[in-house]
gemmi code that builds the backbone of each chain (N, CA, C; Angstrom):
import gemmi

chains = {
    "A": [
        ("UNK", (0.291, -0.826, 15.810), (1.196, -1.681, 15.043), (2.324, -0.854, 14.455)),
        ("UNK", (3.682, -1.357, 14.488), (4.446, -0.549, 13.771), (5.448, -1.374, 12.888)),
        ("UNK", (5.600, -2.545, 13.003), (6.490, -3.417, 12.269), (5.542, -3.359, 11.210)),
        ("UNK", (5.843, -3.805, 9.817), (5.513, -4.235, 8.928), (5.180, -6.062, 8.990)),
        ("UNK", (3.463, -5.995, 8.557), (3.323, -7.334, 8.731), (4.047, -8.654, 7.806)),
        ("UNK", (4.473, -9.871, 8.354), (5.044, -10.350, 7.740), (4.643, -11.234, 6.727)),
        ("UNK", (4.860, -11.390, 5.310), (3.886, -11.475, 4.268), (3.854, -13.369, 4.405)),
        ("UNK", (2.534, -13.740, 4.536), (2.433, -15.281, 4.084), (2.843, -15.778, 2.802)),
        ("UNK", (2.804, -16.945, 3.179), (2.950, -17.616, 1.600), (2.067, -17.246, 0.318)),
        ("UNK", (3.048, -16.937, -0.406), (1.515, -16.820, -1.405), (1.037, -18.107, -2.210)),
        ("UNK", (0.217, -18.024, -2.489), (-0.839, -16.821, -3.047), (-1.484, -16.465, -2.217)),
        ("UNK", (-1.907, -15.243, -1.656), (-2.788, -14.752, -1.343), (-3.088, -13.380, -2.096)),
        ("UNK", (-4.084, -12.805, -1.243), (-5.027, -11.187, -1.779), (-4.392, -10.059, -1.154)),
        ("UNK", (-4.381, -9.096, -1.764), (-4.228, -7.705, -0.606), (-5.326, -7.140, -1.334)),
        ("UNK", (-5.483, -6.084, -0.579), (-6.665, -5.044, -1.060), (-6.212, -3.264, -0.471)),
        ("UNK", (-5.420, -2.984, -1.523), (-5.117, -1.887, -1.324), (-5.145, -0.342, -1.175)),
        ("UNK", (-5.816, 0.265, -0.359), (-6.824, 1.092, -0.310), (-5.887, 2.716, 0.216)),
        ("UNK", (-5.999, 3.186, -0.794), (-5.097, 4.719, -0.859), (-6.426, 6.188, -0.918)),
        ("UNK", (-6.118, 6.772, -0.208), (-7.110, 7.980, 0.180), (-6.355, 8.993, 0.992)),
        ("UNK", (-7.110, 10.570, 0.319), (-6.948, 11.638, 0.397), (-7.919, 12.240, 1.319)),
        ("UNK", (-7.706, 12.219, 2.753), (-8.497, 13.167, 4.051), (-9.305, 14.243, 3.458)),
        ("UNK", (-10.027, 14.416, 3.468), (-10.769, 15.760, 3.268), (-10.670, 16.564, 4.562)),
        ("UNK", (-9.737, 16.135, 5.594), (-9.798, 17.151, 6.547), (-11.266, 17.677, 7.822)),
        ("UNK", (-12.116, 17.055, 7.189), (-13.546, 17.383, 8.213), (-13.256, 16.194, 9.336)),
        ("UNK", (-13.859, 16.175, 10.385), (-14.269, 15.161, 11.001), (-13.069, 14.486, 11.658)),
        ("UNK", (-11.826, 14.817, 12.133), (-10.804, 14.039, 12.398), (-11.155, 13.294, 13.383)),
        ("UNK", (-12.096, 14.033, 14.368), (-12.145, 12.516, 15.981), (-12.818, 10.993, 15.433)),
        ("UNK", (-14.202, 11.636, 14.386), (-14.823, 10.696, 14.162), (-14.114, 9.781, 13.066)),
        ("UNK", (-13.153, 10.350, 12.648), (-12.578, 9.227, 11.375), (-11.681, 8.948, 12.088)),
        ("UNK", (-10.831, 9.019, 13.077), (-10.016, 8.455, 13.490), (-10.352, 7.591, 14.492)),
        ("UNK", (-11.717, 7.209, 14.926), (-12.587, 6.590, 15.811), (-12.513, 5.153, 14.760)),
        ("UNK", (-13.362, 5.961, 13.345), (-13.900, 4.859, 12.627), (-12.436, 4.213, 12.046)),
        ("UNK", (-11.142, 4.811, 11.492), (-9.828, 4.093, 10.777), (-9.662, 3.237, 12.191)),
        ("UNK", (-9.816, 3.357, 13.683), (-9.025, 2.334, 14.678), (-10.412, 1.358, 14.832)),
        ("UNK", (-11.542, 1.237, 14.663), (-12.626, 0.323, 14.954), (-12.286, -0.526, 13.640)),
        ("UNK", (-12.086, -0.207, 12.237), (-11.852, -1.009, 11.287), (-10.883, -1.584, 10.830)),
        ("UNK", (-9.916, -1.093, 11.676), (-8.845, -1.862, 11.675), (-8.658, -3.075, 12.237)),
        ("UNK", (-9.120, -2.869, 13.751), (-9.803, -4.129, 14.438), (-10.359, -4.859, 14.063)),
        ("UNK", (-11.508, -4.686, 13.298), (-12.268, -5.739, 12.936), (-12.103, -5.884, 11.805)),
        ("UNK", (-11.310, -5.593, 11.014), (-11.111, -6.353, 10.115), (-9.721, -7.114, 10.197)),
        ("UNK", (-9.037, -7.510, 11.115), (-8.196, -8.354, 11.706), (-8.795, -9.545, 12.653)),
        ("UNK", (-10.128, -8.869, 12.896), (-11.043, -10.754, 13.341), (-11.737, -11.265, 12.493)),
        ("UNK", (-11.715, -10.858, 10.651), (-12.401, -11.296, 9.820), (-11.604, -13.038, 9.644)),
        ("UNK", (-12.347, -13.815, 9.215), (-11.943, -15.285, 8.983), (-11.219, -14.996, 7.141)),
        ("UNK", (-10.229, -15.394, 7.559), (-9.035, -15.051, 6.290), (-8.301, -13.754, 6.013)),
        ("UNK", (-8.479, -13.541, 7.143), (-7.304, -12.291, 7.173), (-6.116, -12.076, 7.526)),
        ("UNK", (-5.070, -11.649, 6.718), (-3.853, -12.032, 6.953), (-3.257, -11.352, 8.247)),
        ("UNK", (-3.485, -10.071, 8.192), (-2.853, -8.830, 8.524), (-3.367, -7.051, 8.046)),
        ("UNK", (-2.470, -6.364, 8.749), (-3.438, -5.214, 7.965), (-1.488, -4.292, 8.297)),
        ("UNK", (-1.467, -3.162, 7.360), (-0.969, -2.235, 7.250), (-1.091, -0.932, 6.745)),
        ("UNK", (-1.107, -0.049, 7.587), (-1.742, 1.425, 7.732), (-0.525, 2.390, 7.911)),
        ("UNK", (-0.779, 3.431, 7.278), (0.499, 4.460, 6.857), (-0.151, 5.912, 6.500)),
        ("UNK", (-0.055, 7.304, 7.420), (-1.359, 7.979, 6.731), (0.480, 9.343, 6.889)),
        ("UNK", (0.409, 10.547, 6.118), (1.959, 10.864, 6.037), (0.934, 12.155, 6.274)),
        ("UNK", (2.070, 13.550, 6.548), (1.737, 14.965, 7.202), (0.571, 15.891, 5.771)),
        ("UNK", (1.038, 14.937, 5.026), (-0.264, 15.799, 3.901), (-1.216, 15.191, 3.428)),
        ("UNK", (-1.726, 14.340, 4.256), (-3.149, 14.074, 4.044), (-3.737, 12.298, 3.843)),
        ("UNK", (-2.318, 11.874, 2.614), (-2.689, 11.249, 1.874), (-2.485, 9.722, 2.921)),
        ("UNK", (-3.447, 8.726, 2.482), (-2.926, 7.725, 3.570), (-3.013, 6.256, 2.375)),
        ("UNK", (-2.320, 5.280, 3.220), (-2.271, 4.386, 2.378), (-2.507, 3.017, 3.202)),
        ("UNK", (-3.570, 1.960, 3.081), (-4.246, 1.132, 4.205), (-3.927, -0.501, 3.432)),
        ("UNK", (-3.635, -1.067, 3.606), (-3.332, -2.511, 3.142), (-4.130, -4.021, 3.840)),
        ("UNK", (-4.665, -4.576, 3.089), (-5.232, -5.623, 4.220), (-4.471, -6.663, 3.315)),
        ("UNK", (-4.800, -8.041, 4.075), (-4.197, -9.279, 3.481), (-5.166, -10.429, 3.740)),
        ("UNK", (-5.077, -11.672, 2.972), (-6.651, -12.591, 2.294), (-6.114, -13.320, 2.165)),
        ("UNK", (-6.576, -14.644, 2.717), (-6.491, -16.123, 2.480), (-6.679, -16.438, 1.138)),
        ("UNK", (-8.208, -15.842, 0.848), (-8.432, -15.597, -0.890), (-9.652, -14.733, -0.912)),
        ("UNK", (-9.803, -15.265, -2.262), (-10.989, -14.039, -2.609), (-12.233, -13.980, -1.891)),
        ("UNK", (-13.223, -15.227, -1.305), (-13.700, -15.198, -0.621), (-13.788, -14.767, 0.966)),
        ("UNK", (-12.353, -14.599, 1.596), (-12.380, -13.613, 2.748), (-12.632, -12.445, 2.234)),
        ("UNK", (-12.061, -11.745, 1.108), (-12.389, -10.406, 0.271), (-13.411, -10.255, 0.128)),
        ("UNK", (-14.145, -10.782, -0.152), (-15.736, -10.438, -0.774), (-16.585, -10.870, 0.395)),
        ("UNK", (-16.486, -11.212, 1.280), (-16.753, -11.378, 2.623), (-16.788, -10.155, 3.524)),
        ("UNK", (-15.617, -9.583, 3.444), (-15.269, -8.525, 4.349), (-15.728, -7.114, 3.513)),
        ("UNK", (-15.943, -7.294, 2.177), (-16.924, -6.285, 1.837), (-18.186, -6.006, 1.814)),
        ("UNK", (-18.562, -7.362, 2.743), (-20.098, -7.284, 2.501), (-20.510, -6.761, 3.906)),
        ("UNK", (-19.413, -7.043, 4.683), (-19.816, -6.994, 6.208), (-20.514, -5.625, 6.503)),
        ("UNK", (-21.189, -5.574, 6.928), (-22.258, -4.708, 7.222), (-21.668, -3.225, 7.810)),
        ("UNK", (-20.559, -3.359, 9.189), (-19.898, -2.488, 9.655), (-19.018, -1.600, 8.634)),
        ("UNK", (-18.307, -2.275, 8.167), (-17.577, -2.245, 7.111), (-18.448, -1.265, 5.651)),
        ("UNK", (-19.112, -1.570, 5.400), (-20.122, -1.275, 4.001), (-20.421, 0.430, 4.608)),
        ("UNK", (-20.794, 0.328, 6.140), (-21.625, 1.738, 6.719), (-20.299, 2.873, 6.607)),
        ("UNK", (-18.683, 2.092, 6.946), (-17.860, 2.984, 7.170), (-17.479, 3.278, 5.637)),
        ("UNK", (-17.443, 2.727, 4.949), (-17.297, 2.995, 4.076), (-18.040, 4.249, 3.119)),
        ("UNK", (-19.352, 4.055, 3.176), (-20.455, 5.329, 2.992), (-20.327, 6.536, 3.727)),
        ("UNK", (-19.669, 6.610, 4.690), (-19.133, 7.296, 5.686), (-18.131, 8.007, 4.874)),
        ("UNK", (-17.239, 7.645, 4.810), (-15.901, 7.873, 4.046), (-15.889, 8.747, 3.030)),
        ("UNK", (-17.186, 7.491, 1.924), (-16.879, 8.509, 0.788), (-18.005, 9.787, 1.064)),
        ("UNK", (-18.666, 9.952, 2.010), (-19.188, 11.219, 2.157), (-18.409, 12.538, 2.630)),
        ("UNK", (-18.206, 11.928, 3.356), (-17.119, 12.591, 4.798), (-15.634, 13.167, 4.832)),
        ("UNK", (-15.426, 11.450, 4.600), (-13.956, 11.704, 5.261), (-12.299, 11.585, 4.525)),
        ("UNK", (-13.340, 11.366, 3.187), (-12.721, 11.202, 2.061), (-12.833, 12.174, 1.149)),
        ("UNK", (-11.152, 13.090, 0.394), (-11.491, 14.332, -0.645), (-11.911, 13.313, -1.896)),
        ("UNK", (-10.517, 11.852, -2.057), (-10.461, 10.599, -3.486), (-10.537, 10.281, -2.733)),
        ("UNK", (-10.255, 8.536, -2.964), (-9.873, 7.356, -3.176), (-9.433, 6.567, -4.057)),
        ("UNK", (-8.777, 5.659, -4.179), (-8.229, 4.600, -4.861), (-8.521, 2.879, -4.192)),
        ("UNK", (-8.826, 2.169, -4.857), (-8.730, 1.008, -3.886), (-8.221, 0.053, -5.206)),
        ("UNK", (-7.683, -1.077, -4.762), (-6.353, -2.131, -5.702), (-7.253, -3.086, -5.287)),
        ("UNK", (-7.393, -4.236, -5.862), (-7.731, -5.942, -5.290), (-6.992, -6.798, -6.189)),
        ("UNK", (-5.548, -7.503, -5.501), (-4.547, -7.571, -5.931), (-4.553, -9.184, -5.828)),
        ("UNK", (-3.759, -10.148, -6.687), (-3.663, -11.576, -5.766), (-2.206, -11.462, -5.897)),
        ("UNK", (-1.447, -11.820, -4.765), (0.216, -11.559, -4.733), (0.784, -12.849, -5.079)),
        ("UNK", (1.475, -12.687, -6.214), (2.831, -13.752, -6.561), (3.852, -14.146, -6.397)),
        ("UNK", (4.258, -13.122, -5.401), (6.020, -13.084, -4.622), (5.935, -12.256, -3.788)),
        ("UNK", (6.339, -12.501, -2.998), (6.647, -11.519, -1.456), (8.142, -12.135, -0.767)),
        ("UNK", (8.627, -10.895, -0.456), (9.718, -11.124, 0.191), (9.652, -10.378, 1.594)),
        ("UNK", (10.815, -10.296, 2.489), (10.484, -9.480, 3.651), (12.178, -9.669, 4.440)),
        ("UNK", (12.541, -8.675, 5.208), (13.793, -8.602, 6.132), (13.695, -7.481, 7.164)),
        ("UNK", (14.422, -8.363, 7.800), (14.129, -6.944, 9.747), (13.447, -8.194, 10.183)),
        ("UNK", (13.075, -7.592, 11.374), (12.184, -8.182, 12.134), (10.691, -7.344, 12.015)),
        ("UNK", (9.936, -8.437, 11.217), (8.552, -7.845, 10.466), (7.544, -8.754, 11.652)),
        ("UNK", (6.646, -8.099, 11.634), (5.410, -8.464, 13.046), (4.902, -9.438, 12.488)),
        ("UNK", (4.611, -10.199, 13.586), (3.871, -11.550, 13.203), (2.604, -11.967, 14.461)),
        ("UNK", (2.377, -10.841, 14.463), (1.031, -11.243, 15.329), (0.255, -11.656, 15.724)),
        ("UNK", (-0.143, -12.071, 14.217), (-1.347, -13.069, 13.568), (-0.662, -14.444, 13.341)),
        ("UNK", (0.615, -14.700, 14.130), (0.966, -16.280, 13.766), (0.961, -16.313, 12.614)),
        ("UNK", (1.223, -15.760, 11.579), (1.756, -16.573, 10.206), (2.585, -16.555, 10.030)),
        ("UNK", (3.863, -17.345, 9.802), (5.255, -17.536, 9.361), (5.538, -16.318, 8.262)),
        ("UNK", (6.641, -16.082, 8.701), (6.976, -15.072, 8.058), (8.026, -15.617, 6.755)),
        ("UNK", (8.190, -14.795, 5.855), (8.729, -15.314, 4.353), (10.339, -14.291, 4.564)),
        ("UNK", (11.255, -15.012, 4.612), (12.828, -14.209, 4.680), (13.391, -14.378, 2.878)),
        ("UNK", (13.485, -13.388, 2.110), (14.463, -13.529, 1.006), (14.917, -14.460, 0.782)),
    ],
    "B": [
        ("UNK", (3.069, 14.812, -4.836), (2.262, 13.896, -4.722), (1.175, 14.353, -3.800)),
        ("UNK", (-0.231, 14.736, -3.940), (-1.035, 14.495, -2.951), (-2.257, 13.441, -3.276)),
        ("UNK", (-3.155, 13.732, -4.264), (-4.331, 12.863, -4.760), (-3.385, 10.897, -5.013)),
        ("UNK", (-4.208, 9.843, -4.705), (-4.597, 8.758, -5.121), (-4.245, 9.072, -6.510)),
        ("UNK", (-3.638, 7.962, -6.973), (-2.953, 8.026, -8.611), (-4.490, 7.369, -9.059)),
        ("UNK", (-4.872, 7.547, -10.097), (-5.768, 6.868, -10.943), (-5.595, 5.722, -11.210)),
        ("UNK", (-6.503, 4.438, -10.976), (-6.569, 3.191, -11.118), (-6.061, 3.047, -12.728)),
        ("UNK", (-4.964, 2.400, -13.519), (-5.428, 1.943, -15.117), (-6.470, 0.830, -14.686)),
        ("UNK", (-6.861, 0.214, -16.329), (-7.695, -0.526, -16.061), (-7.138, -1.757, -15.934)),
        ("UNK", (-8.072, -2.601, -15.050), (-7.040, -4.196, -14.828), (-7.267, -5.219, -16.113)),
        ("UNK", (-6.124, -5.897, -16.365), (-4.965, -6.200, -14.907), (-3.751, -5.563, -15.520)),
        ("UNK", (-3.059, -4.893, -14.290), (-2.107, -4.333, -13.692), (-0.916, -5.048, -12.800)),
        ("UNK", (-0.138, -4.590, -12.304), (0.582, -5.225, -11.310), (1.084, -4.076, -10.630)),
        ("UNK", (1.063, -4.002, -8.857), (1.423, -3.269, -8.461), (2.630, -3.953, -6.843)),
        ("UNK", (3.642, -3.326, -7.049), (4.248, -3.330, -6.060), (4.318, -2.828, -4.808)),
        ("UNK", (3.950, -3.254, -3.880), (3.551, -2.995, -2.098), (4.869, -2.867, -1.340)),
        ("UNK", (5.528, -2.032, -1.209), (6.433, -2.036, -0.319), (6.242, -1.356, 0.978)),
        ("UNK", (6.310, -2.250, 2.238), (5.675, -1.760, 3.194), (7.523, -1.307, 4.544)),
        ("UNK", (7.078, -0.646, 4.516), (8.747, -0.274, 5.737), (8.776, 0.363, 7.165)),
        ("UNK", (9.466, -0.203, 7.798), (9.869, 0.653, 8.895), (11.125, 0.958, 9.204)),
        ("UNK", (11.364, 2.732, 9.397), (12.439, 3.003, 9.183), (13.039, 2.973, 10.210)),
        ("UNK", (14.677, 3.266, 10.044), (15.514, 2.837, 11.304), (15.768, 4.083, 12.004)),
        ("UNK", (15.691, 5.218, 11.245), (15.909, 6.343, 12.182), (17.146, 7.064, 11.845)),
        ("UNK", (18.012, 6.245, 11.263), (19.621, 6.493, 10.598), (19.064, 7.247, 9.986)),
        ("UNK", (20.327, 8.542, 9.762), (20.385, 9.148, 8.272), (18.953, 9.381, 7.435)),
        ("UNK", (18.465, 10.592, 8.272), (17.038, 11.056, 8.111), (17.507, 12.089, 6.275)),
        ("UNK", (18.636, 12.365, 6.096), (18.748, 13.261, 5.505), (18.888, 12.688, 3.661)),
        ("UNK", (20.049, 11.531, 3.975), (20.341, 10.605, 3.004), (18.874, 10.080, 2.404)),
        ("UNK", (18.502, 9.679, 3.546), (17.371, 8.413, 3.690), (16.038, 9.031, 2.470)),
        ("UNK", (15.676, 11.159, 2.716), (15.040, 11.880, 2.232), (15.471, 12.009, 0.472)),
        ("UNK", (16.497, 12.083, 0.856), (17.015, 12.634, -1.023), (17.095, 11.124, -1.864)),
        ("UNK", (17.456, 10.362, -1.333), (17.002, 8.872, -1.803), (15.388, 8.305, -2.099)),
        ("UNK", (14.567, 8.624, -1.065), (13.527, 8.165, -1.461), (12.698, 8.863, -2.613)),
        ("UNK", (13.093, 10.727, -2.513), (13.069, 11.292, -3.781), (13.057, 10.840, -5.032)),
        ("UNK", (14.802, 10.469, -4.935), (15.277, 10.080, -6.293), (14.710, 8.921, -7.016)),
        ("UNK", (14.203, 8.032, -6.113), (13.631, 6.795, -6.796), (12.447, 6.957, -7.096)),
        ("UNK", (11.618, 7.590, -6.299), (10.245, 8.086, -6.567), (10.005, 8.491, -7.865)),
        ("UNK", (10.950, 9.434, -8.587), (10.975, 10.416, -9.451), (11.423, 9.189, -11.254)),
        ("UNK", (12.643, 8.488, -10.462), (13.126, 7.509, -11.242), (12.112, 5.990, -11.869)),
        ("UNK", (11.111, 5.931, -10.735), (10.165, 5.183, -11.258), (8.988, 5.201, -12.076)),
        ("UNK", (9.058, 6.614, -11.771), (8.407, 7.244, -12.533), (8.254, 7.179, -14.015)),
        ("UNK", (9.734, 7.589, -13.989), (10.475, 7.712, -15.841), (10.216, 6.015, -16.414)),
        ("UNK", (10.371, 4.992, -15.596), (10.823, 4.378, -15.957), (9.158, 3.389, -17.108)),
        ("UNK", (9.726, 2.930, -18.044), (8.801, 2.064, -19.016), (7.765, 1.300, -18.312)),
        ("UNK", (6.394, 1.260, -18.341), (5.600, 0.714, -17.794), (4.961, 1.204, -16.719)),
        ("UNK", (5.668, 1.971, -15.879), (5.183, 2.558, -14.529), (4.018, 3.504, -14.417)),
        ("UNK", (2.976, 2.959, -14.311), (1.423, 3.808, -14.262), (1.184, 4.795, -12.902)),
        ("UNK", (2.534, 4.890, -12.338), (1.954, 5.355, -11.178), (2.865, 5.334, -10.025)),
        ("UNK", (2.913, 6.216, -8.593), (3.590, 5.837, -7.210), (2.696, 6.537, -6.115)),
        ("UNK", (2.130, 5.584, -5.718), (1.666, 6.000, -4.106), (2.413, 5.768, -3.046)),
        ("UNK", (2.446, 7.048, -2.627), (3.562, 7.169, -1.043), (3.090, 7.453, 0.455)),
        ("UNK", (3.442, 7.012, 1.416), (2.724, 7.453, 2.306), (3.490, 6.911, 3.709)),
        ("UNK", (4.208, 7.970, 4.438), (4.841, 7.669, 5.928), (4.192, 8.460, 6.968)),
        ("UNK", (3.981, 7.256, 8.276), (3.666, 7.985, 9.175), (4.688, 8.293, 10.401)),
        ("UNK", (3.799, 9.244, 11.700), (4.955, 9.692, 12.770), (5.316, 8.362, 13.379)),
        ("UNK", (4.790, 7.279, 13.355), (5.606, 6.008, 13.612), (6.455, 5.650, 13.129)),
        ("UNK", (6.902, 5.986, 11.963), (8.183, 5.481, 11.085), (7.955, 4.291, 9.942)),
        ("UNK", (6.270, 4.262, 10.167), (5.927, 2.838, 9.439), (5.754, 3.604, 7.786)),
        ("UNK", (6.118, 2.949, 6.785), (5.665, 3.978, 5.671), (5.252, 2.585, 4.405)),
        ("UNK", (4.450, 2.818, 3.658), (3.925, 2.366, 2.608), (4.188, 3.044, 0.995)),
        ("UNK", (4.662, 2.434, 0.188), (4.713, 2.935, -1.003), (4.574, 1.648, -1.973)),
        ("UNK", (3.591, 2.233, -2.838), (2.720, 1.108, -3.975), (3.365, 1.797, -5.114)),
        ("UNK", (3.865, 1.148, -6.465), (4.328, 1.291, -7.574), (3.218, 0.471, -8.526)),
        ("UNK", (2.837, 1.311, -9.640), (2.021, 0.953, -10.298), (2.514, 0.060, -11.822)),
        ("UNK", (2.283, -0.886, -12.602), (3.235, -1.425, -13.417), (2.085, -1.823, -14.461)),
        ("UNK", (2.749, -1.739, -15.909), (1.705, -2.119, -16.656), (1.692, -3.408, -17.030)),
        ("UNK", (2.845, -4.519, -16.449), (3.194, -5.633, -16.825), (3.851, -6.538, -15.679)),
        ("UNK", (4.383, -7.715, -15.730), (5.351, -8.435, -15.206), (6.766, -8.054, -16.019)),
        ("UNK", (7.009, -7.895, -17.041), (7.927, -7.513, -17.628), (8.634, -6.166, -16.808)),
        ("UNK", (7.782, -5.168, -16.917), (7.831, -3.310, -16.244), (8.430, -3.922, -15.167)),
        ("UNK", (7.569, -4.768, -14.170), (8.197, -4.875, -12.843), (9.767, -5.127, -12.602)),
        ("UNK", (9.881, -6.286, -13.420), (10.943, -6.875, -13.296), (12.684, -6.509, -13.257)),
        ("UNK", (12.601, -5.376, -14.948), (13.029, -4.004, -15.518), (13.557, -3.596, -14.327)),
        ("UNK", (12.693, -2.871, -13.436), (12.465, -1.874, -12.456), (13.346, -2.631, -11.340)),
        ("UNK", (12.706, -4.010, -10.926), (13.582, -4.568, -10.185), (15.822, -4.836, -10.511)),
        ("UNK", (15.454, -4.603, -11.134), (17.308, -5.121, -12.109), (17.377, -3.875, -12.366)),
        ("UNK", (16.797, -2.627, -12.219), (17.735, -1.467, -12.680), (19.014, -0.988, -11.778)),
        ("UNK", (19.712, -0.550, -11.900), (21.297, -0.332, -11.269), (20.685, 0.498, -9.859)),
        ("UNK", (20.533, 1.452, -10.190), (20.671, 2.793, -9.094), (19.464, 1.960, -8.229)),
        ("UNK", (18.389, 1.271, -8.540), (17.218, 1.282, -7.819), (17.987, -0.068, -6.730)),
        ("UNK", (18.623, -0.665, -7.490), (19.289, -1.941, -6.887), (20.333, -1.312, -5.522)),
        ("UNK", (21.078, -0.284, -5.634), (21.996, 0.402, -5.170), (21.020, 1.033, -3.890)),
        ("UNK", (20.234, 1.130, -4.486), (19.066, 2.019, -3.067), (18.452, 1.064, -2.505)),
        ("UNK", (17.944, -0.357, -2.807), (17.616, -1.103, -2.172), (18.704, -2.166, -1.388)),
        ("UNK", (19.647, -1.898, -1.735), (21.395, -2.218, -0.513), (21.345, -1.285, 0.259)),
        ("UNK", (21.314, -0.211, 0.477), (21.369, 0.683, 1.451), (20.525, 0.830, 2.523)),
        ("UNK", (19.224, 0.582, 1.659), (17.930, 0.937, 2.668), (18.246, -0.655, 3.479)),
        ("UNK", (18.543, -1.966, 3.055), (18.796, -2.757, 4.207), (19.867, -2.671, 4.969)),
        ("UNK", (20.852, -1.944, 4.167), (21.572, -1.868, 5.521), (21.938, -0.747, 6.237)),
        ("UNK", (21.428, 0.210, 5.767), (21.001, 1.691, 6.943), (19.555, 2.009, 7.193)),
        ("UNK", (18.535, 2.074, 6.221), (17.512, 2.866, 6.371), (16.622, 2.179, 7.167)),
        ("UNK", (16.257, 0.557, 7.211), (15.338, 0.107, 7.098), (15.445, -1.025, 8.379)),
        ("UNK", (14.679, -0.908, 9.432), (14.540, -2.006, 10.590), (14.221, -3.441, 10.019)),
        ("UNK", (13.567, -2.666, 8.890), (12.584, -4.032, 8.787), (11.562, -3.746, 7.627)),
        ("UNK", (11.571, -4.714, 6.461), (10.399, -4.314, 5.129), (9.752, -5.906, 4.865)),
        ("UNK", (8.679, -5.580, 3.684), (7.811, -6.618, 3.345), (7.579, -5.950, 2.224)),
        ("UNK", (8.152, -6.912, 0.863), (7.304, -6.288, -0.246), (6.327, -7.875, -0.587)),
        ("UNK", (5.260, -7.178, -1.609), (4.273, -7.863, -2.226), (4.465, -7.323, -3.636)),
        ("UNK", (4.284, -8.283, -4.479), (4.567, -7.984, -6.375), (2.820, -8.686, -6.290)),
        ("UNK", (2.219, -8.391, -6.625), (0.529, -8.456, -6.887), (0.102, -8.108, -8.164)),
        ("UNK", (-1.035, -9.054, -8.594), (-1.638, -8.645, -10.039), (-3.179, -8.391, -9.995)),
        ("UNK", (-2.948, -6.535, -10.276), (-4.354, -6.409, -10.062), (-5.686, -7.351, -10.431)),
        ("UNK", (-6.681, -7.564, -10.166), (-7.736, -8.146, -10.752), (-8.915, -7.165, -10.809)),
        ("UNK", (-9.375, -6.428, -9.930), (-10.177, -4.646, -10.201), (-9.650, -3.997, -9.457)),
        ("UNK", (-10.308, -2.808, -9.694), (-10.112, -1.505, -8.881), (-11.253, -0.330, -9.128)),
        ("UNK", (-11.161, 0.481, -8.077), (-12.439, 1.548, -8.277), (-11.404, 2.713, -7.428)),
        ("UNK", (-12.344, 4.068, -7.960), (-11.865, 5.221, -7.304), (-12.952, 6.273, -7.258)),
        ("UNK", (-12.965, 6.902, -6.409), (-13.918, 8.099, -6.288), (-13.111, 9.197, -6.080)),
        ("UNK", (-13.767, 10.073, -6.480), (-13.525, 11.987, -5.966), (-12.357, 12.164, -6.967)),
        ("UNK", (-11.858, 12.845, -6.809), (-10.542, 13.613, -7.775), (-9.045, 12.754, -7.521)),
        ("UNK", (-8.696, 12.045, -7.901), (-8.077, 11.781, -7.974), (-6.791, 11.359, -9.033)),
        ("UNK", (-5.376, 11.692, -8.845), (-4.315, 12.257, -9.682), (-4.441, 11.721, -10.940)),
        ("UNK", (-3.828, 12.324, -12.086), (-4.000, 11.592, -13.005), (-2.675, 12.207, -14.250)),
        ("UNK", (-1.871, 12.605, -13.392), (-0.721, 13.501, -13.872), (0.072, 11.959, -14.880)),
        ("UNK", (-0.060, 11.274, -15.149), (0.401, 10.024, -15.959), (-0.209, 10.081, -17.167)),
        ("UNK", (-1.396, 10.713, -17.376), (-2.025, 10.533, -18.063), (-2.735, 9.510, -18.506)),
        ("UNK", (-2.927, 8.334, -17.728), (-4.037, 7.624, -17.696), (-5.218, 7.856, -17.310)),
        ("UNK", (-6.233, 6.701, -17.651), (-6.735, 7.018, -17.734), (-8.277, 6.363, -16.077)),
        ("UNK", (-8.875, 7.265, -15.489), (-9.179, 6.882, -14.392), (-10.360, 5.592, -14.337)),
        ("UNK", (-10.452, 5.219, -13.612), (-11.625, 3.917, -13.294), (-13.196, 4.330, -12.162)),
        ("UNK", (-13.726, 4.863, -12.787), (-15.077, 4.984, -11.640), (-15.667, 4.334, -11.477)),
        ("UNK", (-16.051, 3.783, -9.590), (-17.016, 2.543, -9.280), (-18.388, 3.081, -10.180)),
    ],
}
model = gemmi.Model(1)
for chain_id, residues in chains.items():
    chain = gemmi.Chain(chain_id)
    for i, (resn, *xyz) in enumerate(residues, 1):
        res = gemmi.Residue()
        res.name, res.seqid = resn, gemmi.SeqId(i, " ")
        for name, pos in zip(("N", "CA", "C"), xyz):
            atom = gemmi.Atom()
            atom.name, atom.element = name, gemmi.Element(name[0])
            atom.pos, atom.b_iso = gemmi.Position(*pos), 0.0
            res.add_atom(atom)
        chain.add_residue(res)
    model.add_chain(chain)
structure = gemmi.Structure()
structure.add_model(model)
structure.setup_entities()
């Protein structure tokens, strides 16, 4: 993916998840960041996802929610829960994670719409 | 910037600006994103800036806010206004922001805390 996804109507959720590589393990975390990305784009209420990781380490992962119940859904999911334990053992030095409900979104360019949701123009 | 900024405690509001850059004016494009980085910093309310671009050009940066008020401020300040004209019409293919109000957050491992707030452990 490289467009920026294009933000639905709100209200909806993001869940904003910022982390620092610890550097071990790159095949296997970069196995597990492209399997969860996937599937958590066939979760039921998911908007979209946006992923951004920069030359020093730090990365910054975005998902998007119908509502809170796709959220708390997709944290329970089993795959999801294991990579996560993973992470913070592994593949993670921090973390940070946000669970946000969005009140305004705007967007310009031509932003990806993959997932069929209408996109929101200024 | 390397560590995950420290969660304050919710609720918060954080700004999602998600981008893809155009490729123009790699040089401008650098000392600009600096300056605002640094400027949001200063500015009243701001708990925080997570940054993060990858070799795709896709880049993510979250602004941390202690209010709707902070945000708003931030939005109407001159120079930040002046950088967000430019970036649409040189820097930027294409963006999506989200204005979001935290509801929780958690963090593990070491993460920044140069604001002097104060951190959130799951």
């Amino acid at each position: 993916m490289t467009a920026p996804t294009a933000p639905p109507a709100p209200p909806y959720y993001l869940v904003n998840f910022v982390s620092l590589r610890s550097g071990e393990d790159e095949e296997g975390y970069a196995a597990m960041a492209h399997a969860m990305h996937a599937r958590a784009l066939e979760q039921p209420g998911c908007l979209g996802v946006d992923s951004a990781r920069g030359a020093d380490g730090l990365g910054i992962s975005v998902s998007y929610w119908a509502d809170e119940a796709s959220v708390l859904a997709w944290r329970d999911d089993a795959e999801h829960t294991l990579a996560r334990e993973l992470g913070r053992e592994r593949w993670y030095a921090s973390y940070a994670l946000h669970i946000a409900k969005v009140e305004r979104a705007y967007a310009g360019g031509d932003v990806s719409n993959a997932s069929g949701k209408s996109a929101r123009e200024k």
